[in-house]
C-alpha positions as CSV (number, residue, x, y, z in Angstrom):
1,X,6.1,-9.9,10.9
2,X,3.7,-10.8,8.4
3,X,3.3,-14.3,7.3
4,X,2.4,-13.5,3.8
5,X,4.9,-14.4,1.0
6,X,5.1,-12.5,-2.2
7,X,5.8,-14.3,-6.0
8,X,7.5,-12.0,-7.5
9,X,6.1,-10.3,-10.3
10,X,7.7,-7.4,-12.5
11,X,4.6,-4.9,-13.1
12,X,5.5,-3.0,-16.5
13,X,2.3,-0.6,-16.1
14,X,1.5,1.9,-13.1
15,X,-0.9,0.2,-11.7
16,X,-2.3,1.3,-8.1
17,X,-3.3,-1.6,-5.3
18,X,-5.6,-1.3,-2.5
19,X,-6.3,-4.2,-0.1
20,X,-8.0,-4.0,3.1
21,X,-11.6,-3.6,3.9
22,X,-13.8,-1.1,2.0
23,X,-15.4,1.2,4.6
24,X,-15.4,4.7,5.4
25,X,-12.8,4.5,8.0
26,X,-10.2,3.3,5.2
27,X,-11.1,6.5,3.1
28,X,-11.7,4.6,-0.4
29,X,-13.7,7.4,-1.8
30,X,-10.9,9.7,-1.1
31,X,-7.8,7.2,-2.4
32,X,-10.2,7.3,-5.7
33,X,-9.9,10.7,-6.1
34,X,-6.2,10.8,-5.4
35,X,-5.8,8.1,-8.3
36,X,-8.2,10.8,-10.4
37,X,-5.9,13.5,-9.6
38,X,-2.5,11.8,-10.4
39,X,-3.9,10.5,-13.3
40,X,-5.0,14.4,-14.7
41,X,-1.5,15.4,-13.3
42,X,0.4,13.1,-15.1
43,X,-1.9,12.3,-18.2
44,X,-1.0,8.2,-17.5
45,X,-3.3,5.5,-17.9
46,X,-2.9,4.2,-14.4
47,X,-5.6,1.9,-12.9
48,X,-6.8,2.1,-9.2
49,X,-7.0,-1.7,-8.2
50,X,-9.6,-2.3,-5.0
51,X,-9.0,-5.6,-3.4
52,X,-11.7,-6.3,-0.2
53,X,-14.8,-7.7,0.2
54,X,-17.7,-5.1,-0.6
55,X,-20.4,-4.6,1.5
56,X,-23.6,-3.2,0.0
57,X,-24.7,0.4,1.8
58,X,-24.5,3.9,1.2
59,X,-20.4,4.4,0.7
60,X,-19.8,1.1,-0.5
61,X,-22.5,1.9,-3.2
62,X,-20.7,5.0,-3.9
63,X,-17.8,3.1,-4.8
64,X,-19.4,0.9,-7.0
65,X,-21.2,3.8,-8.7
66,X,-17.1,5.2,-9.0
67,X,-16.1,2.5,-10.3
68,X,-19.0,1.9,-13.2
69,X,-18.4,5.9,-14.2
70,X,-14.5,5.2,-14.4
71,X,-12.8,1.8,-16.1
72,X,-9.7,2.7,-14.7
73,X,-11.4,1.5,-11.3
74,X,-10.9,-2.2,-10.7
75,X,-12.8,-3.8,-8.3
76,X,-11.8,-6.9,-7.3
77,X,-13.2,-9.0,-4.2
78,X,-11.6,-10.2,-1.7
79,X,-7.9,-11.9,-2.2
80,X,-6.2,-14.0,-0.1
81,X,-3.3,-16.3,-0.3
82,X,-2.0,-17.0,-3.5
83,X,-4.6,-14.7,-5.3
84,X,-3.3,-11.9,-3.0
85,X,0.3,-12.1,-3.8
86,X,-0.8,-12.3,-7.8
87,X,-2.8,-9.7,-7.5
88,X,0.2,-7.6,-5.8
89,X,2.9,-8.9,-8.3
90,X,1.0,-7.1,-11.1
91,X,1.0,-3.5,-9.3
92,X,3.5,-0.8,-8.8
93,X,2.3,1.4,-6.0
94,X,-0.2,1.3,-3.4
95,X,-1.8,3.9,-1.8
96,X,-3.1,4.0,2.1
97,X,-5.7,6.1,3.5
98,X,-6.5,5.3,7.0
99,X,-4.4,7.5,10.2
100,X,-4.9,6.0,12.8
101,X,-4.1,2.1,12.2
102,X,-1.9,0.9,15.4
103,X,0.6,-0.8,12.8
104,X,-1.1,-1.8,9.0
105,X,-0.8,-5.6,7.7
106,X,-1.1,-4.4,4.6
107,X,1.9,-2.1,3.6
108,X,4.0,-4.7,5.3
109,X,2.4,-7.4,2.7
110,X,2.9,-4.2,0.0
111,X,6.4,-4.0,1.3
112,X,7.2,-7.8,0.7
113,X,5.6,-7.1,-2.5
114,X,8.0,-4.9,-3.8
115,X,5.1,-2.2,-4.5
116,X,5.9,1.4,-3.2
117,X,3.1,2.0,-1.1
118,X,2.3,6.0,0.2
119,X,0.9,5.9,3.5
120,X,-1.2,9.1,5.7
121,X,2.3,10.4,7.9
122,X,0.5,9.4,11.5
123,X,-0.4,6.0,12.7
124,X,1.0,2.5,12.3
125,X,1.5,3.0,8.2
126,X,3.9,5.9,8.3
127,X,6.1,3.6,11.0
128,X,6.1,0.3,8.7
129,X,6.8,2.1,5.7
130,X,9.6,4.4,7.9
131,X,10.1,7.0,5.0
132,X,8.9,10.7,4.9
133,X,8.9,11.2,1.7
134,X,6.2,8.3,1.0
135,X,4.0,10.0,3.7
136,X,1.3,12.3,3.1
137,X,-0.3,15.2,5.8
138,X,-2.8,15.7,3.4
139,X,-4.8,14.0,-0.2
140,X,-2.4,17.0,-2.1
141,X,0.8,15.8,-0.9
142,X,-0.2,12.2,-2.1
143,X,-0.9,13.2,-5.1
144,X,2.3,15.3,-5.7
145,X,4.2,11.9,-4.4
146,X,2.4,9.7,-6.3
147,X,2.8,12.0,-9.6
148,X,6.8,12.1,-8.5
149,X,6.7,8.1,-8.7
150,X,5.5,8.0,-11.9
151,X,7.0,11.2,-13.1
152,X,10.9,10.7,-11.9
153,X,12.2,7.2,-12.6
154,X,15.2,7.7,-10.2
155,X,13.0,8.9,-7.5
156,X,11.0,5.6,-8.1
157,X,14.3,3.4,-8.4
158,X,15.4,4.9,-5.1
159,X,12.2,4.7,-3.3
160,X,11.8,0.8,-4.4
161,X,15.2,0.5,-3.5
162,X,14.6,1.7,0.2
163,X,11.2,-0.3,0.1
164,X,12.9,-3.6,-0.9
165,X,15.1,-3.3,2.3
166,X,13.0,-1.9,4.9
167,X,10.8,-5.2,3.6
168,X,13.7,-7.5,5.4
169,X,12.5,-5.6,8.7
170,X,9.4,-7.7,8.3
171,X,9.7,-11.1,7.5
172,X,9.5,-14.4,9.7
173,X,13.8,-14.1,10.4
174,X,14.3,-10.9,11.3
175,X,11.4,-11.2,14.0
176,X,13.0,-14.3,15.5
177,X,16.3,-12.2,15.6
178,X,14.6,-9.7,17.2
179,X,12.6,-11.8,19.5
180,X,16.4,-13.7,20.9
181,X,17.7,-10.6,21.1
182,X,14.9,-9.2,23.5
183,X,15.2,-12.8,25.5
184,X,18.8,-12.3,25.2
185,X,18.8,-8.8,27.1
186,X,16.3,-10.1,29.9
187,X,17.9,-13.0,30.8
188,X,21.3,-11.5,31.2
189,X,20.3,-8.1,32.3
190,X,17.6,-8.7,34.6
């Protein structure tokens, strides 16, 4: 589970989170130009919102550089706690970039956020968020789902719909029911 707690917010615009560390390995550069994509695609004013602590080097710099050239690049420091779940409450989507996370913290706090997040379809993220269709093999197929989101409000409905439940799967309860089940099944079966 994940101990983080969302307020819940009701984002009216299409707005695109990020939250995690800003390095390579979490492919920002390439989550930016997903984000510049959809936004040709669609022809909506969607913003790309970049929540982590910033390093300063060579990508990081990059990013920065990004984000000066394009307004619709937010970046906005580290958040935690409260300023986390505010932050969260005022986006739509989020978008994941890194394959080979063992589970991923933060579509699980997207999850209890009520954002739709699309996640790489190996690793950790595709398991938390447990639906194809929000997992991308390749920067394309994001696109294409993220343009669908925006694009097809039933789509969206459904997918927020299967997001708001598959959320449950994560919170405090449901891993104590889990965990007394597990007990449970040792203790009488050996």
């Amino acid at each position: 589970p994940t101990i983080f707690e969302p307020i819940n917010g009701g984002a009216i615009r299409n707005d695109i989170a990020y939250v995690g560390r800003i390095s390579r390995e979490k492919c920002v550069v390439e989550l930016i130009q997903v984000v510049a994509k959809v936004r040709e695609l669609t022809g909506v004013d969607i913003r790309f919102r970049i929540a982590g602590h910033i390093e300063s080097n060579v990508y990081t710099d990059n990013i920065r550089c990004l984000a000066g050239e394009n307004k619709w690049i937010s970046l906005e420091g580290a958040k935690i706690g409260r300023d986390k779940a505010i932050f969260l409450s005022e986006c739509k989507f989020a978008l994941h970039g890194r394959r080979d996370e063992e589970f991923g913290i933060s579509v699980t706090e997207y999850l209890k956020a009520g954002l739709v997040p699309v996640v790489p379809n190996v690793g950790g993220a595709s398991e938390v968020v447990g639906n194809k269709v929000l997992c991308y093999d390749t920067y394309e197929d994001a696109c294409i789902i993220l343009e669908r989101l925006i694009c097809n409000k039933d789509f969206y409905c459904q997918c927020k719909n299967y997001c708001a439940i598959r959320a449950q799967e994560f919170n405090v309860d449901s891993y104590f029911r889990r965990q007394e089940a597990l007990i449970r099944k040792i203790v009488l079966h050996g």
